[in-house]
C-alpha positions as CSV (number, residue, x, y, z in Angstrom):
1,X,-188.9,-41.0,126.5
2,X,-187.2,-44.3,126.9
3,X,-186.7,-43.2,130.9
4,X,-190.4,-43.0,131.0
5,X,-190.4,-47.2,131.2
6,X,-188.1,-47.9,133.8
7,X,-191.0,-47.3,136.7
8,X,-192.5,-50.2,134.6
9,X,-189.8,-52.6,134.6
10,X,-189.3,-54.9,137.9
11,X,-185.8,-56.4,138.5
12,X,-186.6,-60.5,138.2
13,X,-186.4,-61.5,141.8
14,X,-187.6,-64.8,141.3
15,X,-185.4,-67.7,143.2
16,X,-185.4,-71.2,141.8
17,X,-184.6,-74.5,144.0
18,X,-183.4,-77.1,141.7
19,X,-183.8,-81.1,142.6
20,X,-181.6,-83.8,141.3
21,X,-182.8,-87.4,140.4
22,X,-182.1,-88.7,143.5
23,X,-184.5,-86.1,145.2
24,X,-181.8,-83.7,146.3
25,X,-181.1,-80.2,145.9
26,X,-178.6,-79.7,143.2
27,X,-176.5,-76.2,142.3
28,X,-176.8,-77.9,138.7
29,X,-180.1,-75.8,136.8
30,X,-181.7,-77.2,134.0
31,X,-179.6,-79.8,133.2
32,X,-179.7,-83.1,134.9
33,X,-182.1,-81.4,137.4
34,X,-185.8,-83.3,137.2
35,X,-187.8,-80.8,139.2
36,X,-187.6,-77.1,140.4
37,X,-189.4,-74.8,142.6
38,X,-189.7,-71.2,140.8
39,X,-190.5,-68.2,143.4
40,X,-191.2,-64.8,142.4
41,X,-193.1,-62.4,144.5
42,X,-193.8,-65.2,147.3
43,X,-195.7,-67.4,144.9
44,X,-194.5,-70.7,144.0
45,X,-194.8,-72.8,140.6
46,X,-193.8,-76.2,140.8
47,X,-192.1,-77.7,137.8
48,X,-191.1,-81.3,137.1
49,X,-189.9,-82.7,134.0
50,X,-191.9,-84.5,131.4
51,X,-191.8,-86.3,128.0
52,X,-194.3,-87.3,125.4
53,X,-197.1,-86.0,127.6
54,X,-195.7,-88.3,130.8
55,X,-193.5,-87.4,133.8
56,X,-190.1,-88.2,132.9
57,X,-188.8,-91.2,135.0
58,X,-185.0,-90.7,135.7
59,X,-184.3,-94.8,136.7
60,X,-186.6,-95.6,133.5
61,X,-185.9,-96.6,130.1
62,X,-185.7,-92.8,128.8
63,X,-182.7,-92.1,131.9
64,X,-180.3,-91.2,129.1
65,X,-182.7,-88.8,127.7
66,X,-182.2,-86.3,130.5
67,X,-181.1,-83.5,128.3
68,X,-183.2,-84.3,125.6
69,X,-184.5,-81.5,123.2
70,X,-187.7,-83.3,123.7
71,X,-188.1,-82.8,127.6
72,X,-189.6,-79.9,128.7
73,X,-190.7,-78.9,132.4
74,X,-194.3,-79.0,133.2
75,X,-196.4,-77.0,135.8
76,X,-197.8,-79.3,138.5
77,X,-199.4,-79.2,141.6
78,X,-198.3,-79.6,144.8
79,X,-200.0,-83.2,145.3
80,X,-197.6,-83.6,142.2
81,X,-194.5,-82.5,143.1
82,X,-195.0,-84.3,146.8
83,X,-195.1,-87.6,144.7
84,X,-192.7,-86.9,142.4
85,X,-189.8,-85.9,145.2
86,X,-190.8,-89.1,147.3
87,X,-190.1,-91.0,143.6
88,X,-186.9,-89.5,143.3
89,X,-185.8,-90.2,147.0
90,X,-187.2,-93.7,147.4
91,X,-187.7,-95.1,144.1
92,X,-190.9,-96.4,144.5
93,X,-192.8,-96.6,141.5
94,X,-196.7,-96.8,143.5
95,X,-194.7,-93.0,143.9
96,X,-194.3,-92.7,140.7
97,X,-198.0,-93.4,139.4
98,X,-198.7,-91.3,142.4
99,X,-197.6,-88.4,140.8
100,X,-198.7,-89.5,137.0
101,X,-202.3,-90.3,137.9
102,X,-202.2,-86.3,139.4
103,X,-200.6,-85.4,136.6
104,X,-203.1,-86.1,134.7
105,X,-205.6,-83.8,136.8
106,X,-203.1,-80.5,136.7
């Protein structure tokens, strides 16, 4: 009976792309990564990390709260994480409220 599942069960396939705080990809996963791409199936989710209901800001008062228990990643749109990334590569803040203003809207 239990052989009866595996035709159910798919392998996870999915591929993540993890982005450091200063934009860049990074080998490092959850960690001191601030946003990740998730693909599975050739659908994307978008991910960036937030706290207290805001993006988390990396060069902010809260930077040493990167591993907090309290961070968790968020589900964003594109518009999003397009803001987000230029943040973390320019350090911009206009960037910054960019991507918290859409953030709102997700």
């Amino acid at each position: 009976m239990p052989d009866d599942i595996e035709e159910f069960l798919t392998p996870d396939d999915t591929t993540y792309i993890f982005y450091s705080k200063d934009g860049n990809v990074t080998e490092d996963e959850v960690g001191t990564s601030c946003a990740y791409v998730a693909t599975t199936k050739g659908k994307e989710g978008l991910y960036i990390k937030s706290m207290r209901g805001n993006l988390f800001d990396p060069f902010g008062m809260d930077e040493s709260k990167i591993n907090s228990i309290s961070i968790k990643f968020s589900k964003v749109s594109s518009e999003t994480f397009d803001h987000y990334l230029k943040y973390l590569k320019t350090k911009q803040n206009n960037s910054l409220t960019w991507a918290g203003r859409s953030f709102l809207n997700d």
